[in-house]
C-alpha positions as CSV (number, residue, x, y, z in Angstrom):
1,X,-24.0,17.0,29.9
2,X,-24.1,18.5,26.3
3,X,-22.5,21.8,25.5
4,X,-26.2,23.2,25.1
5,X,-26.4,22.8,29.1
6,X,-22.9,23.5,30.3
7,X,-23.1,25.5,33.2
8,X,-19.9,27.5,34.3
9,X,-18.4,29.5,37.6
10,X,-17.0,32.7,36.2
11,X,-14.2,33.7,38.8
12,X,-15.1,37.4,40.3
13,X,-12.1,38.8,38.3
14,X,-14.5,38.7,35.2
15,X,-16.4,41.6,35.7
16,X,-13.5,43.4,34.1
17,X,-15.0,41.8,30.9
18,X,-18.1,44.6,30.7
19,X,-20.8,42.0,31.6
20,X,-19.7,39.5,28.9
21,X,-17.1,37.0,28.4
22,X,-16.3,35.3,25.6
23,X,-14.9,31.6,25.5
24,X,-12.9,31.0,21.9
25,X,-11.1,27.5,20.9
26,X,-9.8,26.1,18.1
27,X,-11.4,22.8,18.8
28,X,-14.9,24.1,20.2
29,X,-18.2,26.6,18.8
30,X,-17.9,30.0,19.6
31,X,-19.7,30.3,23.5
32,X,-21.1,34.0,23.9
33,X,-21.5,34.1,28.2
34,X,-23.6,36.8,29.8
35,X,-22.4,37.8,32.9
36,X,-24.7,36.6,36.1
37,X,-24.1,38.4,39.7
38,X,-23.8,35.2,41.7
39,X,-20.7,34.0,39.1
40,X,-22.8,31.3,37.3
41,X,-23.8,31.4,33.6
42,X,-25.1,29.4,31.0
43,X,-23.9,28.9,27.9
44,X,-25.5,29.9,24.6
45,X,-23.5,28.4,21.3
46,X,-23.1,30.5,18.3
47,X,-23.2,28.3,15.2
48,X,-19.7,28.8,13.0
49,X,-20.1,31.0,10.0
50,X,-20.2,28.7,6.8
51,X,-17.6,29.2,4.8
52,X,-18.1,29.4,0.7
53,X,-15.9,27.4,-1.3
54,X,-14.8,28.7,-4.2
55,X,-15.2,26.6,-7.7
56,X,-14.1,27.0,-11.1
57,X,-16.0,27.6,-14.1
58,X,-14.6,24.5,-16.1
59,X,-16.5,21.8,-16.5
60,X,-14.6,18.1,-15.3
61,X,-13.6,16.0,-17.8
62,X,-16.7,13.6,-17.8
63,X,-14.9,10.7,-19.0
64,X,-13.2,10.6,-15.6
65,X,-16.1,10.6,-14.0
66,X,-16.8,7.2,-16.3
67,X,-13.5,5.7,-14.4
68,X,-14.3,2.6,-11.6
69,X,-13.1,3.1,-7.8
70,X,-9.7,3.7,-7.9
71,X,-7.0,2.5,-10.2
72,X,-5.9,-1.1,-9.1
73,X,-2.5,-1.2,-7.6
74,X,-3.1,2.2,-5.7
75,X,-6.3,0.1,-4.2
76,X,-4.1,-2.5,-3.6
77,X,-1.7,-0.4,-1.8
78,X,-4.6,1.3,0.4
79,X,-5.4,-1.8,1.6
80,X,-2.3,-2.7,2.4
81,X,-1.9,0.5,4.7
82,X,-5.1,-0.4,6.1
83,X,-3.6,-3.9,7.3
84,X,-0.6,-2.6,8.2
85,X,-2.6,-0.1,10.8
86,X,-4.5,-3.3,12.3
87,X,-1.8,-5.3,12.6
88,X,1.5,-2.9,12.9
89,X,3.8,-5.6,13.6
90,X,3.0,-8.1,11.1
91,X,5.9,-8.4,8.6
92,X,3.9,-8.2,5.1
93,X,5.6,-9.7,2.2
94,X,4.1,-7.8,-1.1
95,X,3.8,-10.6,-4.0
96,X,1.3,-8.1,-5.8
97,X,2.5,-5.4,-8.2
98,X,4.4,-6.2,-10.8
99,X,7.7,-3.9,-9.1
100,X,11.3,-5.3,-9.1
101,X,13.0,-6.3,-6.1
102,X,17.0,-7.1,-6.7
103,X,19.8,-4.6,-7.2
104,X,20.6,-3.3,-10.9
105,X,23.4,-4.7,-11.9
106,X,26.8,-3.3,-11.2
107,X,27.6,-3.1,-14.9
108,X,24.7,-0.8,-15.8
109,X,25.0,1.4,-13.0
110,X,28.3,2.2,-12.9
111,X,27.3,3.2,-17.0
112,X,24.9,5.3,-15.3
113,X,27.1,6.9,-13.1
114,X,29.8,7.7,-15.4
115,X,26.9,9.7,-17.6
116,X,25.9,11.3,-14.5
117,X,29.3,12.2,-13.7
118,X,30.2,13.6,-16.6
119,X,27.2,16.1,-16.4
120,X,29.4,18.1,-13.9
121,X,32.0,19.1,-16.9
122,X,31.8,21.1,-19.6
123,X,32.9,18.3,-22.0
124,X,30.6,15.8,-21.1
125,X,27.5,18.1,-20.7
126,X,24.5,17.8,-22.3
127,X,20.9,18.9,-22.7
128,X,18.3,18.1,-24.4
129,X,18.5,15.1,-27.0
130,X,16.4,13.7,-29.5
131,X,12.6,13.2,-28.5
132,X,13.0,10.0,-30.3
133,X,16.5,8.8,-28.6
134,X,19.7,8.6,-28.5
135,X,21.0,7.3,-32.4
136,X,23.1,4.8,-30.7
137,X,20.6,3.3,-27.7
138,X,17.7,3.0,-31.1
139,X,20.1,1.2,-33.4
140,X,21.3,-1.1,-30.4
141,X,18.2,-2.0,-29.6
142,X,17.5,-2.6,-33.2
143,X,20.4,-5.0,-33.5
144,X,19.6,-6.9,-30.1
145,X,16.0,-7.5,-30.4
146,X,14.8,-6.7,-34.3
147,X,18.0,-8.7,-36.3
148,X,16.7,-9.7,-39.6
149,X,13.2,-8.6,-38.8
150,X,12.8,-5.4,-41.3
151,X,13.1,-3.2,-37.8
152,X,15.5,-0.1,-38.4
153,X,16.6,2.4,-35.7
154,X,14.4,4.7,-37.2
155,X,11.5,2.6,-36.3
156,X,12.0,2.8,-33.0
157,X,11.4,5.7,-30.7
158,X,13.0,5.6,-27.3
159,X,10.6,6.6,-23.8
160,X,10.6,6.6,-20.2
161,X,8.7,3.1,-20.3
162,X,5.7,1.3,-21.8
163,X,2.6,2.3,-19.8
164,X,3.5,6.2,-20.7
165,X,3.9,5.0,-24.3
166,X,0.4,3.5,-24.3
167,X,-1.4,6.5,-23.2
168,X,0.6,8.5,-25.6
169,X,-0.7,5.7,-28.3
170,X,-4.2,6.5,-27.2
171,X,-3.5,10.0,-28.0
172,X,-2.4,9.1,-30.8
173,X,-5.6,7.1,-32.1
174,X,-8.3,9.9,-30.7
175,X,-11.5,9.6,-29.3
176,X,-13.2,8.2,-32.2
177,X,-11.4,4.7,-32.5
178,X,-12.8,1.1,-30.8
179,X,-10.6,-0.8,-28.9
180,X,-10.6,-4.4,-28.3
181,X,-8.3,-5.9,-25.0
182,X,-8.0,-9.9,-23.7
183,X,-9.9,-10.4,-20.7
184,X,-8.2,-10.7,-18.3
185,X,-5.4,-7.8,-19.4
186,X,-3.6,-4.9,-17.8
187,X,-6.0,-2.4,-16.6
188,X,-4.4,0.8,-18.1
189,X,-5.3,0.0,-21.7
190,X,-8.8,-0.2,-20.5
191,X,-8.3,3.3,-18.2
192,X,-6.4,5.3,-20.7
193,X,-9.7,4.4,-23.6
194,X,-12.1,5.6,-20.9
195,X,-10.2,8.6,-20.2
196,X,-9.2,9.4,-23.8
197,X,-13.2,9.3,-24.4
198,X,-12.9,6.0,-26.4
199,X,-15.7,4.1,-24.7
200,X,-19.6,4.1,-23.3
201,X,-20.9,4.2,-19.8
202,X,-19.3,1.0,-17.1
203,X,-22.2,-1.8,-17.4
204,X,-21.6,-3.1,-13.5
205,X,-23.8,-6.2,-14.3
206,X,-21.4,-7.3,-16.4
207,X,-18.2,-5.6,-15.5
208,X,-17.6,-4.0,-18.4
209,X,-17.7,-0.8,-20.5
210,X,-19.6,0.0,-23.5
211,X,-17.5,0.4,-26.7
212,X,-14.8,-2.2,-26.1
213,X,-14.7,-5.6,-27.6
214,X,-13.6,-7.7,-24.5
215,X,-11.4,-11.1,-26.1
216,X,-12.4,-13.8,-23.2
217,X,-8.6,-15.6,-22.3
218,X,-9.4,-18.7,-20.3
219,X,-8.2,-21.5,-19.3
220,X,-10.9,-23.7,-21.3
221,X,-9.6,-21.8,-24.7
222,X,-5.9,-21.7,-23.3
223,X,-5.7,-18.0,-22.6
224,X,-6.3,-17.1,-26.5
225,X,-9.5,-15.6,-27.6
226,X,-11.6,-17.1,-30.1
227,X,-11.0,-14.7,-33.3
228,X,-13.7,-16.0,-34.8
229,X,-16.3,-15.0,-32.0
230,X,-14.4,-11.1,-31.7
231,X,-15.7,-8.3,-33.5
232,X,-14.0,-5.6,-35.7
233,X,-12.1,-3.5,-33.4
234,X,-9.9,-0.1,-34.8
235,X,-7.6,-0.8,-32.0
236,X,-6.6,-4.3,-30.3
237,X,-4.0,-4.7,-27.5
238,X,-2.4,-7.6,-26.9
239,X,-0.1,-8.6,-24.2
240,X,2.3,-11.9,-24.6
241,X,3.5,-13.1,-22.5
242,X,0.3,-11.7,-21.2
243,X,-0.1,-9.7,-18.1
244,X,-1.8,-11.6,-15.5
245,X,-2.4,-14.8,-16.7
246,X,1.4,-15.6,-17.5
247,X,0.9,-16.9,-20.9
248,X,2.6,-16.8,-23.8
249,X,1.1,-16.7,-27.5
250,X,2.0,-19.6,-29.7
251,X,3.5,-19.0,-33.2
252,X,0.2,-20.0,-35.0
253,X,-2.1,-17.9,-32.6
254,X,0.1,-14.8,-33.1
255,X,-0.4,-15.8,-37.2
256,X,-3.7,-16.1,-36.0
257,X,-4.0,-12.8,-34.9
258,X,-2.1,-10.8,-37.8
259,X,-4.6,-12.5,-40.2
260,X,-7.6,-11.3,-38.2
261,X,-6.4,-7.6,-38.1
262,X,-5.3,-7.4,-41.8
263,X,-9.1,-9.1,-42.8
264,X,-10.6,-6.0,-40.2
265,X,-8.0,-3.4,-40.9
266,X,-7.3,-2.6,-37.5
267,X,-4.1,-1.8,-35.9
268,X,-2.4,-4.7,-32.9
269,X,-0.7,-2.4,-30.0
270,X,1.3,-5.8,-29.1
271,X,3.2,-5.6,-25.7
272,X,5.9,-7.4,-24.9
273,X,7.3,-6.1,-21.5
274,X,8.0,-9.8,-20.6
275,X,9.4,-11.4,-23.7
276,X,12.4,-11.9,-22.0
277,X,10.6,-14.4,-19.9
278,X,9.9,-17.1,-23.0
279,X,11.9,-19.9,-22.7
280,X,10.4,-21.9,-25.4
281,X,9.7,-21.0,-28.8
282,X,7.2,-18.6,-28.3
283,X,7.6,-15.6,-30.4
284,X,9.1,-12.7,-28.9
285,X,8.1,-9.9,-30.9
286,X,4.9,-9.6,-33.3
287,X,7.5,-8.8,-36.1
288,X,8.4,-12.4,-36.3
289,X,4.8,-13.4,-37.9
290,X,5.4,-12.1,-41.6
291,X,2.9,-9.5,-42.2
292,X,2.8,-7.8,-39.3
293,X,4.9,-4.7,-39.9
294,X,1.7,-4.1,-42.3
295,X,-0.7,-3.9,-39.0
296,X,1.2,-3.9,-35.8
297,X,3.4,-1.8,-33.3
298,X,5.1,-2.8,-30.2
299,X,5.8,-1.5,-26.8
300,X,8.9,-2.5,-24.8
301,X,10.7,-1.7,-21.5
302,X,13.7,-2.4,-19.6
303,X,11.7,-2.3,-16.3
304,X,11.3,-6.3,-15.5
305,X,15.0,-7.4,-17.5
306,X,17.3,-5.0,-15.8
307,X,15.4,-3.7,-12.7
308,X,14.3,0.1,-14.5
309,X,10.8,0.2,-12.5
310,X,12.2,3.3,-11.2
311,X,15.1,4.2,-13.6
312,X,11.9,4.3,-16.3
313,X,13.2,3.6,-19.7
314,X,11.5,1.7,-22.4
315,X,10.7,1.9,-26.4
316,X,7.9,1.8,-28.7
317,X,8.3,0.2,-32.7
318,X,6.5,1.7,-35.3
319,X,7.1,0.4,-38.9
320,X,7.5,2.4,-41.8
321,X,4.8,-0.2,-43.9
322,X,2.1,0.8,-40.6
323,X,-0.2,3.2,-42.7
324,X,-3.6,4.7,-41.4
325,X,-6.6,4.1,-44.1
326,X,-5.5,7.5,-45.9
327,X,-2.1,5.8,-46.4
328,X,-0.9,8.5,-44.1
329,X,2.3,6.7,-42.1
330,X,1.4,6.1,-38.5
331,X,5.4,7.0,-37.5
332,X,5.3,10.1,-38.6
333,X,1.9,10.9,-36.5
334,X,3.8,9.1,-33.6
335,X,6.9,11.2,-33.7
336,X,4.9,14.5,-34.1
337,X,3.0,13.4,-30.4
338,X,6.4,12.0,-29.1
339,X,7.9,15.9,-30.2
340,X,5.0,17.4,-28.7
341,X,4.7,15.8,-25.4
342,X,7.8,14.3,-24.4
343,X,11.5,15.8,-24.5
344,X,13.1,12.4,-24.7
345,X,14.2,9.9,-21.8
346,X,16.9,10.8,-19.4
347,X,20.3,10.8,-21.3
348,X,21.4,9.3,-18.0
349,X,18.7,6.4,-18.1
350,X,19.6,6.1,-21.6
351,X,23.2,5.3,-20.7
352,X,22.2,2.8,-18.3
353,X,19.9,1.4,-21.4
354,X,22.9,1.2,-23.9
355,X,24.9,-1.1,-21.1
356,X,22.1,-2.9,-20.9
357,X,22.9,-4.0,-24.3
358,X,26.4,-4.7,-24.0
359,X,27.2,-8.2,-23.8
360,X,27.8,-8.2,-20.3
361,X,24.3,-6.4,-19.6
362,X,22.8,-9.1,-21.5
363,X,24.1,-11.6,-19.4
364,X,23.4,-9.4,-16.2
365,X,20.0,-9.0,-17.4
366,X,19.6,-12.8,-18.1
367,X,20.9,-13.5,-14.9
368,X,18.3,-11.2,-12.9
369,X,15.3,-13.1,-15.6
370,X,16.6,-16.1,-14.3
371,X,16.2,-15.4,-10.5
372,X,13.1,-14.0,-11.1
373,X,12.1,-17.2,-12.7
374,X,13.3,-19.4,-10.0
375,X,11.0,-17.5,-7.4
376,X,8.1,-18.3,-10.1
377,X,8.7,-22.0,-9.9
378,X,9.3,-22.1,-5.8
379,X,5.4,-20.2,-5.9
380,X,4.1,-23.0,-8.4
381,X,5.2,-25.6,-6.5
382,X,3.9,-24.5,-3.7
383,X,0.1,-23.9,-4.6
384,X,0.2,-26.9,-6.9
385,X,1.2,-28.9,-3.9
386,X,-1.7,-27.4,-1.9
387,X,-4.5,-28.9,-4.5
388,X,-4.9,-25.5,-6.9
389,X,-4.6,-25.1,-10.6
390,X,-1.9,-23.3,-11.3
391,X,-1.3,-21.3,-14.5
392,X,1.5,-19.5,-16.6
393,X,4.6,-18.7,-14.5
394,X,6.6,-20.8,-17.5
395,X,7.4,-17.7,-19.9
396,X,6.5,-14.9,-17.2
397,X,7.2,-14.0,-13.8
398,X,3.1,-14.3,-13.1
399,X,1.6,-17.2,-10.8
400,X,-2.4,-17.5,-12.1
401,X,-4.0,-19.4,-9.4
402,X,-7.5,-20.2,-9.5
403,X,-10.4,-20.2,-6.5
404,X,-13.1,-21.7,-8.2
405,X,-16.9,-20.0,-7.3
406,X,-14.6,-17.1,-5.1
407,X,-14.5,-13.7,-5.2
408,X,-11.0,-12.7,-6.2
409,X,-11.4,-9.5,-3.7
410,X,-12.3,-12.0,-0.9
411,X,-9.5,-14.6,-1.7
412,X,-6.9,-11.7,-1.6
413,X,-8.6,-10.1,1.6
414,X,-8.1,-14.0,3.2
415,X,-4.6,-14.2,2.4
416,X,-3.7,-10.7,3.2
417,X,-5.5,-11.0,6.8
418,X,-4.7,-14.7,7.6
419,X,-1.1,-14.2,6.0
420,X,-0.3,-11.3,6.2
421,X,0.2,-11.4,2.0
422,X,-0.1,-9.0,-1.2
423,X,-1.0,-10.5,-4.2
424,X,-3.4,-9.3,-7.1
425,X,-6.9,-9.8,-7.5
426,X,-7.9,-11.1,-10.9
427,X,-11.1,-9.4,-10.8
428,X,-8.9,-6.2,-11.2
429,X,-7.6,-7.2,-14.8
430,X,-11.0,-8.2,-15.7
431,X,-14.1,-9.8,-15.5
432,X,-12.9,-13.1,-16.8
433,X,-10.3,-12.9,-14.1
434,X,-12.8,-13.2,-11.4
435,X,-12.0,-16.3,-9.2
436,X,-8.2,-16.1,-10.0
437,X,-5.4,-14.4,-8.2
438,X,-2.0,-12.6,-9.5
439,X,1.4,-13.8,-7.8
440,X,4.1,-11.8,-8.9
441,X,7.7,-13.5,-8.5
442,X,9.6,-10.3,-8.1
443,X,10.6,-10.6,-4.5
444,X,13.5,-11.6,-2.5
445,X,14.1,-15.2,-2.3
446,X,13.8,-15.4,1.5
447,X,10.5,-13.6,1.4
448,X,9.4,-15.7,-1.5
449,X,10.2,-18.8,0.6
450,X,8.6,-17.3,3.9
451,X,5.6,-16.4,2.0
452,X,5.4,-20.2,0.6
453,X,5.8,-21.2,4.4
454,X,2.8,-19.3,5.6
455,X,0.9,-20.4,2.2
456,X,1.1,-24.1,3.2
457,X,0.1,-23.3,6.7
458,X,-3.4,-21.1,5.6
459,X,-4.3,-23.8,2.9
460,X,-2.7,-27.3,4.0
């Protein structure tokens, strides 16, 4: 019986109610009930007043509008909820974002704690510090990573990680520049062009936007665009060892590369977030290929050596010889954003950074790569030993598997619902990296192993 035909037997006690009662609940229409003598009435529904919503008068920022679904590892972790509400007792193991696993080590922490303490006295107070860095953490870095590369603690400009830097690099560039990205490549250089107005209208039958010059990494060209196919871009990013694919530029490609952006003019944003990770003779900065100070920056971050995902502290190099086509130094525009939008990393982070540094952070740090690393190889073993072609994982802590003729979404829905599994799918970096998943390494061993356990079982 619907609510339009609900009849009701009004106790004789209602007449007190003036020949009408009125029936109010949260959860139900507003009933208005005439009073009948014989104690039955029928009901008559009043429809709820609408109620206005109130709206701005400033226009959204149509560039977001531009943006596709929802950013990837947020999507990623939605789904994950999602499983975890079908099957609530499943124990998922999360091989998917790129977020650190194993304790900081004790060394940097307790260098952390000291600066923290020390907060609480008068003598070891302090405020605010340089928006650039502490002079010590810049020149340590410097001397760790830059030795006899030109690179001077000036050149360097301390953050609170890498992805902030980039979008603070796109601020930095404007509106008006085109960028150029490998495909596949991590999705916030793509997001923060869209948003900074940088590119045209998403194409969806070919999975890209307008306005950026996609550089196809595959395996046929061994995850290394060809230059001579690419054109002029303002702006190129490049990630080695690259995030998703796991590779690592060679010596001559990175040559390669500097060559092409002096011929164009343009400017490499070159991150290396993972060059920790090489362990041949890759290059580990851009500044190693002569030439490059002349057309290159680089972003940095303690996140995947020493476990900073959530400590956030990183750094950004920008050479004195990095000009703009005025001859105006790109530094000095960089440190006027970095004053203007950031007042520097957390001195307390920035403790933690310097013992990073100390020789025995660099061996705790090398320690914690080489864990890392040893989950990598336990995961390429096991899919290689399944029948798949396996990619990078050699100079990264990224598995790139590939599912030839599959949707990446569906290959990741499969081994999320029949594993109960989180990785990444390659479709999410990409169009190129359709067919292809992402295996992160950073995990506990036991769940690594586990995970390989229930890998063998789904594909054997």
């Amino acid at each position: 019986m619907s609510l339009f035909q609900l009849s009701a037997t009004i106790p004789s006690s209602s007449s007190s109610f003036l020949g009408q009662t009125t029936l109010n609940s949260s959860r139900t229409p507003r009933v208005s009930v005439p009073w009948r003598s014989r104690g039955t009435c029928k009901c008559v529904v009043m429809q709820p007043t609408e109620t206005s919503v109130y709206k701005t008068k400033v226009s959204r920022n149509g560039n977001m509008a531009k943006l596709q679904a929802g950013y990837l590892f947020p999507e990623i972790a939605r789904r994950r909820s999602a499983h975890l509400l079908k099957y609530p007792d499943a124990q998922v193991i999360s091989l998917g974002i790129g977020d650190t696993t194993e304790p900081i080590p004790e060394v940097i922490t307790s260098a952390m704690a000291m600066r923290a303490n020390a907060l609480s006295t008068v003598e070891g107070y302090s405020g605010y510090g340089a928006e650039q860095g502490e002079k010590k953490l810049r020149a340590a870095i410097a001397a760790t990573y830059y030795r006899d590369l030109g690179i001077e603690e000036t050149d360097i400009f301390v953050s609170d990680g890498a992805k902030c830097d980039i979008s603070r690099l796109q601020l930095l560039f404007g509106s008006k520049v085109k960028i150029a990205v490998q495909d596949p490549s991590y999705p916030a250089y793509v997001d923060s062009s869209v948003i900074m107005g940088q590119t045209d209208l998403f194409d969806k039958d070919i999975e890209k936007y307008g306005n950026i010059e996609y550089m196809k990494c595959t395996p046929e060209n061994g995850f290394f665009p060809d230059l001579s196919t690419i054109s002029r871009a303002d702006v190129i990013f490049f990630c080695s060892p690259n995030n998703p694919t796991g590779s690592a530029a060679t010596r001559d490609q990175l040559k390669q590369l500097v060559q092409f952006a002096r011929d164009n003019g343009s400017i490499i944003v070159y991150d290396s977030a993972y060059a920790m990770y090489i362990s041949d003779d890759c290059p580990r900065s851009i500044f190693e290929i002569p030439g490059a100070k002349e057309v290159a920056l680089e972003t940095a971050s303690f996140s995947k050596y020493a476990g900073f995902t959530g400590v956030r502290l990183g750094w950004t190099v920008v050479p004195k010889d990095l000009l703009f086509s005025d001859g105006f130094p790109v530094a000095r525009d960089f440190n006027r954003i970095v004053c203007t939008c950031f007042n520097g990393a957390s001195n307390i982070s920035q403790a933690g950074g310097l013992a990073c540094l100390s020789p025995e952070g660099l061996k705790a740090m090398s320690d914690v790569v080489g864990f890392y690393k040893e989950n990598t190889q336990i995961i390429v073993d096991t899919f290689t030993s399944l029948g798949f072609k396996v990619y990078g994982g050699k100079n990264a802590p990224y598995v790139w598997v590939h599912f030839p003729g599959r949707s990446s979404w569906d290959v990741f829905a499969e081994i999320l619902e029949k594993a109960h599994i989180v990785t990444t799918p390659g479709s999410g970096f990409g169009p190129a990296g359709d067919g292809f998943i992402r295996v992160s390494a950073f995990g506990h061993r036991e769940n690594v192993l586990e995970a390989s356990r229930r890998l063998k079982q789904l594909y054997k």
